[in-house]
N, C-alpha and C positions, 0 to 999 in steps of 0.2 A: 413820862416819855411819850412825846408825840408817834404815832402811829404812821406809816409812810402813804395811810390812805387818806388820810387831811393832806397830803399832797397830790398823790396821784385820782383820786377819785373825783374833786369835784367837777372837770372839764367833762368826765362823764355821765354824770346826773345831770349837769344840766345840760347836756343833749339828749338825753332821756327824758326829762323829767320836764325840760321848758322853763317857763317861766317860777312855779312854782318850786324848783331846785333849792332856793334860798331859804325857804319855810322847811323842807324838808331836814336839812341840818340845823337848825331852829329848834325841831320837835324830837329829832333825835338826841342832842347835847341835852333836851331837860327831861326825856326817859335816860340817858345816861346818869344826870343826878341824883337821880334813888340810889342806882352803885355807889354816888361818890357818899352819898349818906348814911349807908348801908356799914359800908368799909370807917367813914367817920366812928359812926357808933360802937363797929366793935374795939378801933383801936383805942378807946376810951376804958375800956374793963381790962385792959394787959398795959404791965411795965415793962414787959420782957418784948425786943423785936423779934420777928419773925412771919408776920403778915400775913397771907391767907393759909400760910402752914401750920404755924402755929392758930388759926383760928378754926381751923378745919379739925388739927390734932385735937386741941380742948374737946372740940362738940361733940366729934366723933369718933374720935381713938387714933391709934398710931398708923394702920392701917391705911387711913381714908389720907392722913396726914403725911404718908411716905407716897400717897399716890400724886397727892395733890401736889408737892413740891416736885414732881418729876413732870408732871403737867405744867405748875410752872417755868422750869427749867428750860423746857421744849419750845412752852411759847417765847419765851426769851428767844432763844436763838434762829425762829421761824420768824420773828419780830427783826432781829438783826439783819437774815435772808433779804425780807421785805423790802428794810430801810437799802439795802445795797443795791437792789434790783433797780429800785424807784432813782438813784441818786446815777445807776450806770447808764440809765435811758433816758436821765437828764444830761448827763455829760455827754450823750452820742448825740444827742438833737444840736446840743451844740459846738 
């Protein structure tokens, strides 16, 4: 799932940022691909789905594993927030 800040952020980086704006999400998307390598790697040792819940339960017990899928969960719906906010002040500009 795309992020609503690949939409709503880049007009303000680069009135920040200037000319170098475009380098900047350049260097970010390839520090972002250690996660995507990270998450590759582990979903390679499980057959069972479950995601950073199940990968957090394995390492670290049940505990860390009921925390993290509520962390999950949150950012799900603060992600859904996001995408609504971004899409309702696209529709009011226009």
């Amino acid at each position: 799932m795309i992020g609503a800040g690949i939409f709503a952020l880049p007009s303000i980086v680069a009135s920040k940022a200037g000319i170098l704006s475009p380098w900047l999400f350049l260097a970010a998307g390839v520090l972002f691909t250690t996660v995507v390598l990270a998450f590759a790697e582990l979903s390679s040792y499980f057959r069972e789905s479950g995601g950073p819940v199940l990968y957090a339960t394995t390492a670290f017990g049940p505990l860390i594993g009921f925390s993290t899928g509520w962390i999950y969960y949150i950012s799900r719906a603060v992600a859904l927030a996001a995408n609504s906010n971004v899409m309702a002040i696209y529709l009011g500009a226009l």
